[in-house]
N, C-alpha and C positions, 0 to 999 in steps of 0.2 A: 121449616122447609130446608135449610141449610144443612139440617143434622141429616135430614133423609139424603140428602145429594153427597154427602158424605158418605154415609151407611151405606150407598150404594156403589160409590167408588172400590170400597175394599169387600163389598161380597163375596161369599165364594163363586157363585154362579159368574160376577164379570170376570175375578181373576180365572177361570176354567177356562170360561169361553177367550179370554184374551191366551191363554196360554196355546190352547187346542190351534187356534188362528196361525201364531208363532208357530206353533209343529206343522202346521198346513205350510208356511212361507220355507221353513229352512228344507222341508223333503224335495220343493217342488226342483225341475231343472233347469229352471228360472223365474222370470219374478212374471207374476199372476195378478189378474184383476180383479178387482170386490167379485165382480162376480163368480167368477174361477174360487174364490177362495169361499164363498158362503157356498157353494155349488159341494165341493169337498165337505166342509163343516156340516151340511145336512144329510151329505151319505154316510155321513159318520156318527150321523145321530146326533149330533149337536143341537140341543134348541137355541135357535142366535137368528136373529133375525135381519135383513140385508143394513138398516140402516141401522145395527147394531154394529156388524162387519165395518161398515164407515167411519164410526164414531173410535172405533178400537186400532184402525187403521190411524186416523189423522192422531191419535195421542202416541202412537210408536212412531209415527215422523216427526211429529214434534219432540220425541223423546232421544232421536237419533237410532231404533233400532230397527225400524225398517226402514226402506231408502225406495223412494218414489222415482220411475222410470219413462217417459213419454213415448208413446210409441205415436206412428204416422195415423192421422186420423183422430188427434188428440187424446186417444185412448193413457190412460197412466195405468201399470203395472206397477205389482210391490214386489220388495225382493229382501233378503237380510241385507242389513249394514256389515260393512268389514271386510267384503268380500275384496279379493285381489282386480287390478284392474281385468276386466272385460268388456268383451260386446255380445250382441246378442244376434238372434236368429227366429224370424216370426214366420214359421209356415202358413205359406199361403192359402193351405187345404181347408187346416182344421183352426188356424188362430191360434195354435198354441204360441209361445213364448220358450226359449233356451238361451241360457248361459251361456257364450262361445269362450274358452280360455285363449290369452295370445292376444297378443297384437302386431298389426304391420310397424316396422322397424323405417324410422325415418317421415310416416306420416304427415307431420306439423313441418316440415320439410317442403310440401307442396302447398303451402300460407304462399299469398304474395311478399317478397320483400317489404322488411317495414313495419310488419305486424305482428301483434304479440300474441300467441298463441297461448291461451291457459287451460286448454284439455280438445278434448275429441271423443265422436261417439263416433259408431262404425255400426250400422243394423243390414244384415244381410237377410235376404228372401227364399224363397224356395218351397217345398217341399219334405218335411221331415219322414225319418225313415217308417216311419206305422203307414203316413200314408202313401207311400210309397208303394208300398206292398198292397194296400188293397186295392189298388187302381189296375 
């Protein structure tokens, strides 16, 4: 049993499908949910199955190469590690997810005195521009 659990870590079929996942994460223009990402992985002909996409996911955050996101609604998105600081943008239309570059200057600025500030998330809403246009 050990040797199969083995044999099947270094497959080619998991290394493909783990790889194919990664090309799904770094194209997208922000970070994407299992679902979002086996949703691509099967137009793409991928055979990978959702709680495959899970298992491939939790060993790259364990592994530090993708980087898990929470959005409102408990929902977690994934996104590549490394990226420069950002925040993001969750259209309200379609659910997508976007990378926004930039941040507001002074932010940790509006902490109450007293307080030690050790980061900030900033998610803004709206409307992204595809659905914009079809409305």
């Amino acid at each position: 049993m050990e040797g199969r659990r083995a044999l099947r870590k270094v497959s080619p079929m998991t290394s493909s499908n783990r790889e194919q996942l990664l090309e799904v994460i770094r194209k997208a223009p922000g970070p994407l949910s299992a679902a979002e990402i086996w949703d691509q992985l099967r137009r793409a002909r991928a055979r990978i199955g959702l709680a495959t996409v899970y298992r491939i996911l939790k060993a790259e955050v364990d592994s530090g190469t993708v980087e898990p996101t929470e959005f409102p609604g408990g929902h977690t998105r994934f996104g590549s590690t490394g990226q420069q600081h950002h925040h993001h943008f969750l259209c309200e239309a379609c659910d997508r997810a976007f990378s926004v570059a930039g941040c507001v200057e002074g932010i940790e600025d509006i902490a109450p005195s007293h307080f030690a500030v050790s980061g900030h998330a900033i998610m803004l809403f709206g409307q992204c521009e595809e659905c914009q246009e079809t409305q």
